[in-house]
MARTORLO-768574 format. One record per residue: x, y, z of N, C-alpha, C, CB in turn; residue number from 1; residue in one letter. Coordinates in steps of 0.05 Angstrom, whole numbers, plus 5000, padded with zeros to 4 digits. Glycine has a CB too. Example, Ala and Ser with C-alpha at 12.3 -4.5 7.8 and 13.67 -1.06 7.14 Angstrom:
(ketor (5264; 4886; 5156); (5246; 4910; 5156); (5264; 4934; 5156); (5226; 4911; 5181); 1; A)
(ketor (5257; 4955; 5142); (5273; 4979; 5143); (5258; 5001; 5157); (5282; 4988; 5114); 2; S)
***
This chain:
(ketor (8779; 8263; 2478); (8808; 8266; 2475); (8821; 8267; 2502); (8814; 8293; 2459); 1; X)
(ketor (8845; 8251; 2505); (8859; 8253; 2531); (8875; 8274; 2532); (8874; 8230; 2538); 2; X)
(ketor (8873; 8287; 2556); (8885; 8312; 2566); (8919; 8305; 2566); (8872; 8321; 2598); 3; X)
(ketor (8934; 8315; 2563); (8962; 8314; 2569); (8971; 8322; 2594); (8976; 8328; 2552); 4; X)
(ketor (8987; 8299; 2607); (8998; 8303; 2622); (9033; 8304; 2628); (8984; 8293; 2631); 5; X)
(ketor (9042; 8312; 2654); (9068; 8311; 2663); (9084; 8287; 2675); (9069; 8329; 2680); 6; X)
(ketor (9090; 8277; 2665); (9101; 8257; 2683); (9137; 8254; 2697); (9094; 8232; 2666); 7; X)
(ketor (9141; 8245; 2716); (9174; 8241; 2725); (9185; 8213; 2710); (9178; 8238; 2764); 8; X)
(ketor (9212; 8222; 2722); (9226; 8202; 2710); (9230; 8172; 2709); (9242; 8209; 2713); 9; X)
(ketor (9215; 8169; 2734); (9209; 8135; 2744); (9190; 8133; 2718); (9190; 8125; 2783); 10; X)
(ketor (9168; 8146; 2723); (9147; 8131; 2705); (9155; 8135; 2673); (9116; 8145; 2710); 11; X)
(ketor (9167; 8151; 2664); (9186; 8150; 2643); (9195; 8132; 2628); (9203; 8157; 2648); 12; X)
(ketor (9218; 8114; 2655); (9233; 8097; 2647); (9213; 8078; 2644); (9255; 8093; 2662); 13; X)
(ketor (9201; 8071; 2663); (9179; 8043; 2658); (9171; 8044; 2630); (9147; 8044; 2678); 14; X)
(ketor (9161; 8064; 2625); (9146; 8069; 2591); (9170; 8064; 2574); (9132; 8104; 2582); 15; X)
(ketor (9186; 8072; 2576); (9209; 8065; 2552); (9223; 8043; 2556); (9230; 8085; 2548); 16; X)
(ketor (9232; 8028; 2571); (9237; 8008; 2575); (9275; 8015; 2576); (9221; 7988; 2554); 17; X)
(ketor (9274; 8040; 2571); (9311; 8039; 2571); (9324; 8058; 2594); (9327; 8052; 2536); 18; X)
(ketor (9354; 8045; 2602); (9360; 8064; 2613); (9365; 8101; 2625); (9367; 8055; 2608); 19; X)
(ketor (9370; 8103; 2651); (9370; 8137; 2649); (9388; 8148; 2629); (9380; 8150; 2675); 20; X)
(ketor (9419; 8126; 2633); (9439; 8142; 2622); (9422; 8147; 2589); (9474; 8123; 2622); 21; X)
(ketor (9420; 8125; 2575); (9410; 8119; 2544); (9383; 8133; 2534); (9406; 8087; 2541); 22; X)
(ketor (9372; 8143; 2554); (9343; 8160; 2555); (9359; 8185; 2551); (9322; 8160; 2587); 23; X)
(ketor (9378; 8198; 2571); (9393; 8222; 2569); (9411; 8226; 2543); (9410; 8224; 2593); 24; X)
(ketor (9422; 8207; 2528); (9441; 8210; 2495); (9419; 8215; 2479); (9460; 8178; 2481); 25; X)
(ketor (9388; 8196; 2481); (9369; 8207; 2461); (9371; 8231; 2459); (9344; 8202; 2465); 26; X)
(ketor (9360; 8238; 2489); (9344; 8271; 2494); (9365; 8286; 2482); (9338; 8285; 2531); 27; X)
(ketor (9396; 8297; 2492); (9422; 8304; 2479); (9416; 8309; 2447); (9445; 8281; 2484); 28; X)
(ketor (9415; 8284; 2441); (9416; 8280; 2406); (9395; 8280; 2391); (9428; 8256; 2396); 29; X)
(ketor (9368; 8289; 2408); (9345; 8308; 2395); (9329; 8283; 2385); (9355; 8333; 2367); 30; X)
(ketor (9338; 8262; 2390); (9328; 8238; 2385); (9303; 8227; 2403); (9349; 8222; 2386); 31; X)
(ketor (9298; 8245; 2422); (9281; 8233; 2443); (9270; 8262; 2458); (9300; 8211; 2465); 32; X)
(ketor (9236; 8257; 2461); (9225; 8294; 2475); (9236; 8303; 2497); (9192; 8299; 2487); 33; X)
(ketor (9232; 8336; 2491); (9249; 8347; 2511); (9240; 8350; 2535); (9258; 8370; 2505); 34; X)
(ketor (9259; 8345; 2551); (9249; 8349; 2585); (9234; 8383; 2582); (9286; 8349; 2615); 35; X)
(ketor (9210; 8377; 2609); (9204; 8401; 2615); (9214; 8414; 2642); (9178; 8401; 2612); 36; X)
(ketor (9225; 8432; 2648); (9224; 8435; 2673); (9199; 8446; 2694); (9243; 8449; 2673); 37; X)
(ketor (9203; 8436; 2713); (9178; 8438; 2732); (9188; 8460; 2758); (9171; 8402; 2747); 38; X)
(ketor (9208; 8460; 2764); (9220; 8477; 2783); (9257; 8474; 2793); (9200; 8473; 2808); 39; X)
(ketor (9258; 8477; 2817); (9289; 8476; 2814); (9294; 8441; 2814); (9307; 8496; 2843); 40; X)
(ketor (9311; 8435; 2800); (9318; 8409; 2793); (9298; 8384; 2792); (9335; 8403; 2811); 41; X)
(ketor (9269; 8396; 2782); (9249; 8378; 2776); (9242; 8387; 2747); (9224; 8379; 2798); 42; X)
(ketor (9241; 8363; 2735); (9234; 8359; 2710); (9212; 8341; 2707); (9254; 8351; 2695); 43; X)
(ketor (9205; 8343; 2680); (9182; 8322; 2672); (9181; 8322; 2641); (9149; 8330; 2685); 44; X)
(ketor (9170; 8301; 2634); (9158; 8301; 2607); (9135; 8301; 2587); (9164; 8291; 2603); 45; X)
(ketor (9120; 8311; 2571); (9095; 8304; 2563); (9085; 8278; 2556); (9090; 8316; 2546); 46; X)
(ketor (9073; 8263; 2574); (9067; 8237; 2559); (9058; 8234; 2541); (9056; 8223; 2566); 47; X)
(ketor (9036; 8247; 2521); (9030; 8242; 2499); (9054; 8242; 2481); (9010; 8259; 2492); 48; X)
(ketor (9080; 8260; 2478); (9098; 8268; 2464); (9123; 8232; 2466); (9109; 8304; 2479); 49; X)
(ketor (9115; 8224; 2499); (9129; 8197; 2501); (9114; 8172; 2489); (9135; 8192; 2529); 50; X)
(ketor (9089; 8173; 2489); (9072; 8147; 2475); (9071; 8159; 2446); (9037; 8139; 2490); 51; X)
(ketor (9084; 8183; 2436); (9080; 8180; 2406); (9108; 8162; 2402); (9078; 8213; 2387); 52; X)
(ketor (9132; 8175; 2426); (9157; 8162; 2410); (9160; 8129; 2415); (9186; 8177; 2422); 53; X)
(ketor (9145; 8128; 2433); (9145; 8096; 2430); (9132; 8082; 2412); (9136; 8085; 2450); 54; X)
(ketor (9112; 8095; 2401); (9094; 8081; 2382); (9118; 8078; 2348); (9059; 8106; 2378); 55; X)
(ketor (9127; 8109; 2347); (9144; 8116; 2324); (9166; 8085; 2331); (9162; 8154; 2327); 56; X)
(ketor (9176; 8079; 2350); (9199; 8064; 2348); (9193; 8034; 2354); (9219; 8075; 2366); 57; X)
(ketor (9164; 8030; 2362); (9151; 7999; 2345); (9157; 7999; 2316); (9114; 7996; 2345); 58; X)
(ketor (9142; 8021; 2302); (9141; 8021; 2274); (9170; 8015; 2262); (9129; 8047; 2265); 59; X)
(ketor (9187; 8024; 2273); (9212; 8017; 2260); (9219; 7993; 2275); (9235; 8039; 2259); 60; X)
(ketor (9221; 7977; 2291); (9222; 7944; 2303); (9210; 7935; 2278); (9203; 7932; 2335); 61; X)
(ketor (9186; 7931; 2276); (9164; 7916; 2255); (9181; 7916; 2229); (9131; 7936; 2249); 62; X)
(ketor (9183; 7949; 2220); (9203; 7946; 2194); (9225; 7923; 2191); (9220; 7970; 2193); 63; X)
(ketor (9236; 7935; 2215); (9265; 7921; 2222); (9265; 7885; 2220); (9273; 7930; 2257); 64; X)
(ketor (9241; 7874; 2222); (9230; 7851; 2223); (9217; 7838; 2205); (9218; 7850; 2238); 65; X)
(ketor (9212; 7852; 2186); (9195; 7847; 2162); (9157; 7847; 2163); (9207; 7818; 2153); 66; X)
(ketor (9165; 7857; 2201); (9124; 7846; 2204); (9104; 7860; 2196); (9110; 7845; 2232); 67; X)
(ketor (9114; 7880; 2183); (9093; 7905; 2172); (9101; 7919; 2158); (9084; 7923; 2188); 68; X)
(ketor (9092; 7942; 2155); (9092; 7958; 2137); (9096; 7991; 2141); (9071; 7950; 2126); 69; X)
***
């Protein structure tokens, strides 16, 4: 089992492929995991908690496409 880690916001964005501003309306609208804070004005996020939401929002592309199920 892979350990969970912290990651910043560069490597973040790479993984999601979307903007800061549009990363920040998710997070807001509970639509996207919550930042953790790390110390004064450093944050991070759990990556396992970010490769689940990416995986969750293939599954709805595919839908969206008819390619699966």
């Amino acid at each position: 089992m892979d350990t969970d880690r912290l990651i910043r916001r560069k490597q973040l964005l790479g993984l999601i492929g979307l903007s800061c501003s549009t990363q920040w309306r998710l997070e807001k609208a509970g639509l996207f995991p919550a930042r953790v804070k790390l110390g004064a004005g450093s944050v991070g996020w759990h990556l396992v908690e970010v490769e689940e939401w990416v995986r969750g929002r293939e599954r709805v592309a595919k839908r969206a496409f008819g390619e699966g199920s």
